[in-house]
Residue, then its C-alpha position, 0 to 999 in steps of 0.5 A: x500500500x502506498x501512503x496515500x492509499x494508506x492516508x484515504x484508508x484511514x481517513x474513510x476509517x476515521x469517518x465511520x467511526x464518528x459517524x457511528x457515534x454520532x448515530x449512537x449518540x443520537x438517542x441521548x440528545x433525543x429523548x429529552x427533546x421529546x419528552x420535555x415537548x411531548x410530555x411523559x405520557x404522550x411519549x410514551x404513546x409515541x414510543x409504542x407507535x415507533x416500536x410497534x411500526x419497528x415490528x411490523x417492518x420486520x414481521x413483513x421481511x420475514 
């Protein structure tokens, strides 16, 4: 591998990298948008509605 190749490899790495954090992260900036917005029990119903539609995606790719 030349540098070069070697420098874009870890470049494209690094890049995941941050961006799986920033995905995995994105719940704790979330949540407590949506709670304050929304209020406890409207969140909840929001919550049910999300997984529940999270579920039946995957029921339907089975």
């Amino acid at each position: 591998m030349r540098m070069s190749e070697y420098k874009l490899f870890a470049q494209r790495v690094g890049l995941v990298g941050i961006t799986t954090a920033i995905v995995s992260l994105r719940g704790l900036i979330i949540i407590p948008i949506l709670t304050k917005t929304l209020g406890a029990d409207a969140y909840g119903v929001w919550s049910v509605i999300i997984h529940l539609a999270i579920i039946a995606s995957g029921a339907l790719w089975d």
